[in-house]
N, C-alpha and C positions, 0 to 999 in steps of 0.2 A: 726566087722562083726555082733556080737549078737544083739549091740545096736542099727545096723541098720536096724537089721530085728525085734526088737521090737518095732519100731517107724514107721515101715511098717506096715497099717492094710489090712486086707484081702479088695481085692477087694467088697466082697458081703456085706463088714459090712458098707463101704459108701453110704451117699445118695448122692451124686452129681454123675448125669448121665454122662456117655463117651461124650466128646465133640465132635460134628460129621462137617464134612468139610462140609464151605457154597456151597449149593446147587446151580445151576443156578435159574435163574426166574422163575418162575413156567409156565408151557405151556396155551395158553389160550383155554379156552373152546372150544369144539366144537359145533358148532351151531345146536340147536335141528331141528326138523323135522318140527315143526311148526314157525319155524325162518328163514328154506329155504323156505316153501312154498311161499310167496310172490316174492322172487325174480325169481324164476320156473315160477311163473306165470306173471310175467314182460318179461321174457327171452322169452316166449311161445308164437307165433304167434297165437292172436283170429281165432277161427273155422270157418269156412266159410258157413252161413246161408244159407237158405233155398232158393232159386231160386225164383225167384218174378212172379208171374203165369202171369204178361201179359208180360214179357217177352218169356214166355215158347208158349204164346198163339201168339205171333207175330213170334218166331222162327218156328211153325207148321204151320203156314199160308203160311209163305214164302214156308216152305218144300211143301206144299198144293200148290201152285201158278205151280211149276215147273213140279207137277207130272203131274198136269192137261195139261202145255203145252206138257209133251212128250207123254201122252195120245194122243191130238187132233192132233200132229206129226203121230202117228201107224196108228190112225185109218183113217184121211186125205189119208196115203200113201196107202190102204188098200182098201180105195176107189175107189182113182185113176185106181190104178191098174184093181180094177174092169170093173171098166168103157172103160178104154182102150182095155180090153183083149175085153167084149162084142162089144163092136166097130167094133172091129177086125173079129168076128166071122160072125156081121151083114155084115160086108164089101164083107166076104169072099161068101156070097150070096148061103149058104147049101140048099139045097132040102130036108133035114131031119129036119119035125117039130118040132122034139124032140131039137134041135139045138135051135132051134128059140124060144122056150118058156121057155130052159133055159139060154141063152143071155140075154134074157128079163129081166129076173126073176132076174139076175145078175147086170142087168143096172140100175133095181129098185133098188134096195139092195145098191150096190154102188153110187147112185144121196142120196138115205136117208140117208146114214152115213156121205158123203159130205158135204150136206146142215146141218145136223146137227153143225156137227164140224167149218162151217161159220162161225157161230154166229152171225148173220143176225135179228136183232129185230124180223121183221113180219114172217119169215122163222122159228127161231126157237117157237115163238107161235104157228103155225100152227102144225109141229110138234108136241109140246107138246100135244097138243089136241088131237089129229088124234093116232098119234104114241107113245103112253106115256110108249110104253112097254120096250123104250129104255132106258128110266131112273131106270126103274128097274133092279138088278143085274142076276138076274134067266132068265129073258126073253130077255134079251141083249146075255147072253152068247148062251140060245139056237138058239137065232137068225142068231148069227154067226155061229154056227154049220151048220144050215140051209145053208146059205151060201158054205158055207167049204164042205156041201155034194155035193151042185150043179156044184163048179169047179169040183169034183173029177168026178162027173156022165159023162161028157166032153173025161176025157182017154186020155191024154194029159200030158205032161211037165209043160206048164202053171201052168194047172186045180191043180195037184197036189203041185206044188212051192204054187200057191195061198191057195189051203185049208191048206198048215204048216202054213203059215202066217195067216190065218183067225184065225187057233186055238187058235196060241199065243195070237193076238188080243182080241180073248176071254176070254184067263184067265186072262190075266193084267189089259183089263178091270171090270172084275168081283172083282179083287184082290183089286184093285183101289175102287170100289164101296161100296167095304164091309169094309175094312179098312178106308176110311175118307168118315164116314156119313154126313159130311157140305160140300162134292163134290159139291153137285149141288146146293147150297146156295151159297160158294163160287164163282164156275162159271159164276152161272146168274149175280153175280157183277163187275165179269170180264167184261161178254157181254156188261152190261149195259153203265163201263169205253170204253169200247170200242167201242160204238153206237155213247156216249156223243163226242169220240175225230174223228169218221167221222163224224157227224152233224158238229161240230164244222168247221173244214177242209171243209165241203161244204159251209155253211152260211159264211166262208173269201173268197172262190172262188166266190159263186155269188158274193158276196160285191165287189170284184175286179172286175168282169165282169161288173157288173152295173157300178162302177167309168167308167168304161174302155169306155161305151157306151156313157156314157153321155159326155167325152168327146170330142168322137169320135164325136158328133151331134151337138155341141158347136163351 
């Protein structure tokens, strides 16, 4: 037992290290922050640019197109109405001049907003000319007020349905006016497509009438 612990040396006085059990593989890296970015930004759907302005400029127009038709809708209906109720009043053949001069006043009012909203080449020139206050947003709305006080002065059912309707007419169209300053630039282009496709439609109509004659004389 002596001899086999003199041939024992102490642990601490060896140099050869504990032999340690093999380890598995060693784990692999983990991928730094600038070894993801590339695949981040593969994986990443591109931003979506900036809107192309004649797209933006073609979608305003369109929006422009419609306002303008349900514009020349109010105020055509607005008209009418005018027209009809004065009809009406002239029909009813009143002894009260007050009656009569405001029928009048109301026939004029509703034949002007009428003829405007035509769009009639030589009709709305004259207009322009004569009545250019209608183009303006300030003088169109108090115009319609005018209007809207003369149904009311009346004392009536009508008078009163018509001046709520004149008002509204007047703020939408004001609203309208002041909101798309290329209103009436756009418009006149409307008129003008739409002059060009009644001349048109007439100039095939005579042409068919004239075939039609020369036949007929053949």
């Amino acid at each position: 037992m002596a001899s086999e612990d003199v041939n024992e040396a102490p642990a601490w006085l060896t140099d050869d290290k504990p032999s340690t059990p093999a380890s598995a593989a060693p784990a692999a890296p983990a991928p730094t922050a600038m070894a993801a970015a590339p695949a981040a930004a593969v994986n990443t759907a591109p931003a979506a640019g900036p809107a192309n302005p004649e797209d933006l400029a073609a979608a305003e127009q369109e929006q422009l197109k419609g306002v303008i038709m349900f514009m020349r809708l109010i105020n055509l209906g607005v008209s009418i109405a005018l027209i009809v109720r004065s009809s009406l009043l002239f029909a009813a053949i009143s002894l009260d001049p007050k009656v009569w001069v405001l029928s009048a006043f109301s026939l004029f009012g509703g034949c002007l907003v009428c003829c405007l909203e035509t769009q009639l080449k030589a009709i709305r020139t004259f207009i322009a000319i004569d009545f250019g206050f209608l183009f303006d947003p300030t003088l169109r709305f108090f115009f319609y007020l005018l209007l809207a006080s003369v149904c009311l002065s009346l004392k009536d059912l009508f008078g009163l349905v018509m001046a709520g309707c004149l008002v509204a007419a007047a703020v939408y169209n004001t609203f309208v006016l002041c909101r798309y300053p290329a209103y009436r630039k756009l418009r006149d282009e409307l008129a003008k497509e739409e002059d060009e496709r009644i001349n048109k439609k007439i100039r095939k109509e005579v042409g068919k009438e004239a075939r039609r004659q020369m036949f007929t004389k053949s």
